[in-house]
C-alpha positions in Angstrom: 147.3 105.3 110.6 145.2 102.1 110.3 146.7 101.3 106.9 150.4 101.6 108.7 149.1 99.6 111.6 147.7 96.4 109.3 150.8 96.8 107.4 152.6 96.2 110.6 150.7 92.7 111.2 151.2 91.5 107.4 154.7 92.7 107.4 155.5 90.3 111.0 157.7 87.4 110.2 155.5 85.3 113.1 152.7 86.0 110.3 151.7 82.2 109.9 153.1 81.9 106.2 155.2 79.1 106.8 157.8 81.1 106.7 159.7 79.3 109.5 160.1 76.4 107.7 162.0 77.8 104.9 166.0 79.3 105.1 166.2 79.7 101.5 169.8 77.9 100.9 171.3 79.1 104.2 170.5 75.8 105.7 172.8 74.6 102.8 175.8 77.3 103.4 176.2 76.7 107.0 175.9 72.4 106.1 178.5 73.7 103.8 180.9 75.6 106.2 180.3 78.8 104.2 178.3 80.5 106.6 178.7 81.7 110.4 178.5 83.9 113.1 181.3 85.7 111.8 180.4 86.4 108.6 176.7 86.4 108.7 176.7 90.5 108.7 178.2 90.6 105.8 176.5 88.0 103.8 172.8 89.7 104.8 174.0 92.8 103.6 175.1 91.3 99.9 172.1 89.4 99.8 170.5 92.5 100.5 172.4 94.1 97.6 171.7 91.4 95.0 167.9 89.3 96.0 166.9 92.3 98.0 166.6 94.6 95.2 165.1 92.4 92.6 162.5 91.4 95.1 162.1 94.6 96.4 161.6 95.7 92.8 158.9 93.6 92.1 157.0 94.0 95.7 157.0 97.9 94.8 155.9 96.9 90.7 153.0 94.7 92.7 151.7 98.0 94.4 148.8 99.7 93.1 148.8 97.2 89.6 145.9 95.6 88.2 145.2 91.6 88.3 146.3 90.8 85.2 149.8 93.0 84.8 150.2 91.8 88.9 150.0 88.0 87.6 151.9 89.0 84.3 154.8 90.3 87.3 154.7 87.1 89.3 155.2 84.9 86.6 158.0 86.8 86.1 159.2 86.7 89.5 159.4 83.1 89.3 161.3 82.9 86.2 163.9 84.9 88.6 164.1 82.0 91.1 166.7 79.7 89.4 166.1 76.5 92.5 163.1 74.7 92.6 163.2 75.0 96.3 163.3 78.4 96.9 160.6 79.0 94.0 158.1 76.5 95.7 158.7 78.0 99.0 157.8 81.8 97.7 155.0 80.3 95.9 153.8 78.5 98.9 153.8 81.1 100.9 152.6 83.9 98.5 149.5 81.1 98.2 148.9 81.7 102.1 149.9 85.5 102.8 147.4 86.2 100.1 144.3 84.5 101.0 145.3 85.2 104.4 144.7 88.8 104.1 141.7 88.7 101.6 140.3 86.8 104.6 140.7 89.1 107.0 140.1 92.1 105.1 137.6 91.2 102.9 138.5 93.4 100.1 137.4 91.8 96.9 140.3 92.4 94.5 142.2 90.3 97.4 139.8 87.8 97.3 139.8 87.9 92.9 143.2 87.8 93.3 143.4 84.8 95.7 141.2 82.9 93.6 143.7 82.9 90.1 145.6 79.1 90.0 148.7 80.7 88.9 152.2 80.9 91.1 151.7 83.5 93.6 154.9 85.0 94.3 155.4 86.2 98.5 156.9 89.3 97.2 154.7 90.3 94.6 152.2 89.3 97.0 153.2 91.6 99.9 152.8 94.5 97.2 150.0 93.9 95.9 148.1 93.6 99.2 149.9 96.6 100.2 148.7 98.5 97.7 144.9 97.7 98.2 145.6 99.0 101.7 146.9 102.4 100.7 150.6 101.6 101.3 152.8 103.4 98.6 155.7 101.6 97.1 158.6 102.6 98.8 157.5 102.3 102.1 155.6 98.6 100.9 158.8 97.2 99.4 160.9 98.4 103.3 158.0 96.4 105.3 159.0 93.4 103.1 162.6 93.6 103.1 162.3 94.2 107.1 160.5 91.0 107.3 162.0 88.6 105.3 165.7 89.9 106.4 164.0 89.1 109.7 163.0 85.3 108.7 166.2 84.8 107.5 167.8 86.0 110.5 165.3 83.5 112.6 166.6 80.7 110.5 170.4 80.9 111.4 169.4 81.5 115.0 168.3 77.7 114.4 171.2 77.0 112.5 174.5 78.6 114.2 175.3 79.8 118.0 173.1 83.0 116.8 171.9 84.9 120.4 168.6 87.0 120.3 170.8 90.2 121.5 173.5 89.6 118.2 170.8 88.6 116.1 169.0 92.1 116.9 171.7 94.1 116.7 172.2 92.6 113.2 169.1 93.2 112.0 169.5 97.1 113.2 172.1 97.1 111.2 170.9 96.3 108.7 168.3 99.2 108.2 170.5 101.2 106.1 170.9 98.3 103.4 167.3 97.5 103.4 166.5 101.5 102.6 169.6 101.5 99.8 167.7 98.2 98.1 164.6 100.0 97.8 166.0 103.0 96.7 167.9 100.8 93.8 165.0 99.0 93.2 162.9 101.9 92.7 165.0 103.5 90.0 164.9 100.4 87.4 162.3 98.7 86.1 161.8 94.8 87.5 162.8 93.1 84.3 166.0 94.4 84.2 167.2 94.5 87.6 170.9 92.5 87.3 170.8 89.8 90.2 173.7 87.6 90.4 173.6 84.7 93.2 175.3 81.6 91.9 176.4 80.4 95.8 172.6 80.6 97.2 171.0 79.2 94.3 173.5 76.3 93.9 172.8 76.0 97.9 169.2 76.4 97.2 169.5 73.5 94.6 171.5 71.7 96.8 169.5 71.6 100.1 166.9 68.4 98.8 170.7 66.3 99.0 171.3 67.1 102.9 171.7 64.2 104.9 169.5 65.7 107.9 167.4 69.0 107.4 165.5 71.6 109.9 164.1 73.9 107.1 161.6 73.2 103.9 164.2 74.8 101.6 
């Protein structure tokens, strides 16, 4: 129960990450006219079916590993993120969720882990630290996916005529594709999980060229 209930914390997107400075391309779609109220739905739930897995796939490989295959996975990870932005913003916060919760937990492989000057992935991150708290896999990978679907979801309240009660109603939505992401990502191995997102990586790439911007990436 105390595991569940510190997972709870890490796993809330008003965990100060920086994770509301970052929409991961979506700033770029909506600049773009590709993404709206309308469609937003439906977009999540690709994402989810495409970026969802593959991170969910390597938050789950994170859990219960050792330093050196967990660092081996995050270099990885990053080799995954085709824009600069988006890569510097999952490294940036990875950095911070990371040394966040070796801080307040004091467990020592946190703090080891912490410590190492490579890129820190946020999803490989999340696993990881799940996994020193007892937190299997599956249920690790859900807590992830629930809270980055949940940034996102913040951002475009920012960006588009998103209200709180659409923008929840989305997100319980949304449940379902979150659980069938973890389940896919759960039956193949990280390295070859097929992940094929030309539109938000060339919106990713695209973002630094805005002429005015709210978000990081």
């Amino acid at each position: 129960m105390l595991a569940l209930l510190q997972l709870q914390q890490l796993a809330d997107s008003a965990f100060p990450i920086g994770g509301a400075a970052h929409s991961f391309g979506l700033e770029s779609l909506v600049d773009a006219g590709l993404l709206n109220v309308d469609n937003l739905a439906a977009f999540l739930e690709d994402y989810l079916s495409e970026s969802g897995v593959l991170e969910a796939a390597f938050c789950s490989a994170s859990c219960g590993t050792g330093i050196p295959e967990w660092l081996d996975l995050n270099t990885r990870f990053g080799a995954r993120k085709l824009a600069r932005e988006s890569r510097d913003a999952s490294a940036a916060m990875g950095r911070r969720f990371l040394r966040l919760a070796a801080n307040m937990s004091g467990i020592k492989s946190l703090i080891e882990a912490s410590s190492s000057e490579s890129e820190l992935h946020l999803a490989c991150c999340f696993g990881f630290v799940a996994g020193e708290l007892g937190i299997d896999a599956s249920t690790a990978a859900a807590a992830y996916l629930q809270q980055s679907t949940t940034a996102l979801v913040s951002a475009c309240q920012r960006l588009l005529p998103l209200g709180q009660t659409r923008a929840h109603q989305i997100l319980w939505n949304l449940k379902p594709a979150i659980l069938r992401a973890v389940k896919h990502a759960a039956a193949v191995a990280p390295g070859q999980i097929p992940c094929f997102t030309p539109l938000v990586d060339l919106a990713s790439a695209r973002h630094a060229t805005l002429y005015t911007r709210l978000f990081m990436s």
